[in-house]
C-alpha positions in Angstrom: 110.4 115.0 120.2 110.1 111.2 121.2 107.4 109.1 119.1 106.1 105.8 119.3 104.4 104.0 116.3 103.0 100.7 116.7 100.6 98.3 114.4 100.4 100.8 111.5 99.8 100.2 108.1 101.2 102.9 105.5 100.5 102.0 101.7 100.9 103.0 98.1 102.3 106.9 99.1 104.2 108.1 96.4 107.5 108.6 98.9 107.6 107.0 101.9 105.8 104.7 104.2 106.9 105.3 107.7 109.3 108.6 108.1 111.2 110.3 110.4 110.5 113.3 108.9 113.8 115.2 110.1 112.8 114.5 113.4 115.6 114.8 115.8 113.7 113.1 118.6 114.0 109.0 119.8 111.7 107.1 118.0 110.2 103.5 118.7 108.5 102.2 115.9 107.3 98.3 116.5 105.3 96.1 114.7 104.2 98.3 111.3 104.0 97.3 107.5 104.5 99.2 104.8 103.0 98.0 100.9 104.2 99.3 97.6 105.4 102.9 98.6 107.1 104.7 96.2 110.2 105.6 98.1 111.2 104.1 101.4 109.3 101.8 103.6 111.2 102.4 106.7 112.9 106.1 106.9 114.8 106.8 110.0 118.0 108.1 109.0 117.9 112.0 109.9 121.1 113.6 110.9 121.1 113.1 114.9 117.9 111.6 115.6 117.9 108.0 116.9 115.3 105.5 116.4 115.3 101.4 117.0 112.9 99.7 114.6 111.8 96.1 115.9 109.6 93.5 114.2 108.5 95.8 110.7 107.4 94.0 107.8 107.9 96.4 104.5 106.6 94.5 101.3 107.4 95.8 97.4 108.6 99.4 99.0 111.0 101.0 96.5 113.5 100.6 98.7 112.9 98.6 102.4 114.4 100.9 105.0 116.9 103.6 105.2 118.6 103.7 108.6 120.3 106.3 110.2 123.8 105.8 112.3 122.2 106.2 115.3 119.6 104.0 114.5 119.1 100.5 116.0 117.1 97.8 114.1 116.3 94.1 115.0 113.2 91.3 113.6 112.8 93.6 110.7 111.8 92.1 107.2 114.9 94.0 105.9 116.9 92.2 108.5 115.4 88.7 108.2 116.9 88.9 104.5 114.9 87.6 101.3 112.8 88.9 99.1 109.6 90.5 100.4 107.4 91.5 97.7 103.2 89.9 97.1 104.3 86.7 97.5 105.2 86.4 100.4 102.2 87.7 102.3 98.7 86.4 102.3 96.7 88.8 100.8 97.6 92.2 99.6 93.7 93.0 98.9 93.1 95.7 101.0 89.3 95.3 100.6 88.8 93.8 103.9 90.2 97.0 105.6 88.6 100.0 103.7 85.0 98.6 104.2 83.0 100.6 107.1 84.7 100.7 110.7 82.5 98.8 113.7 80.1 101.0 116.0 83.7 101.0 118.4 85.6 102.9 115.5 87.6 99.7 115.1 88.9 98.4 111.4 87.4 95.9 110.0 89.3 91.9 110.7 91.8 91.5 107.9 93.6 88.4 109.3 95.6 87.6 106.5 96.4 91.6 104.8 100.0 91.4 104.4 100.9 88.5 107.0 103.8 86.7 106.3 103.4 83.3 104.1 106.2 82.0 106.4 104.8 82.8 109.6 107.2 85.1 110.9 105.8 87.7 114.0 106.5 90.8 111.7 104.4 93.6 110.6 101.1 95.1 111.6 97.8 92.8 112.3 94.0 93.8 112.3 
């Protein structure tokens, strides 16, 4: 089944962040972070299934991203290159987004939670 995941935060799971989960199906996953995971950031590498991965941000994951053949993946951190680990964000104090959600349901602002030191459009925002 076809999924689309966009401006998502997964953090501190003990496996993965984002997963395909052995689904089959075409996934689009844009825009999402993943923080300090104890597996894989990024896991979209199920026999058969196809997924493109754009403009992901994964910070001090065990392992960035595991990619499937059939997978397609562009703007990611893992594809920028370097190292991506606290330093390189803002602020990994995720204080500002576990305080209590607006009368909309919305998250709290957390403009600088795991934004890029360098600027780059990658990962989620709130």
């Amino acid at each position: 089944m076809a999924h689309t995941l966009r401006n998502s935060i997964a953090f501190k799971n003990a496996a993965h962040g984002v997963t395909d989960n052995g689904n089959t199906g075409a996934l689009a996953v844009s825009r999402n972070t993943t923080w300090a995971n104890g597996g894989t950031g990024f896991d979209a590498d199920v026999s058969g299934g196809t997924a493109k991965l754009t403009a992901n941000l994964s910070v001090a994951d065990t392992k960035a991203a595991a990619l499937g053949s059939a997978t397609v993946s562009s703007g990611n951190s893992w594809d920028l290159g370097g190292t991506w680990n606290a330093a390189s964000v803002l602020s990994t104090d995720p204080a500002a987004i576990t305080g209590p959600r607006a009368a909309d349901g919305s998250l709290p602002s957390a403009p600088s939670f795991l934004v890029p030191r360098g600027g780059a459009a990658i990962g989620a925002r709130f």
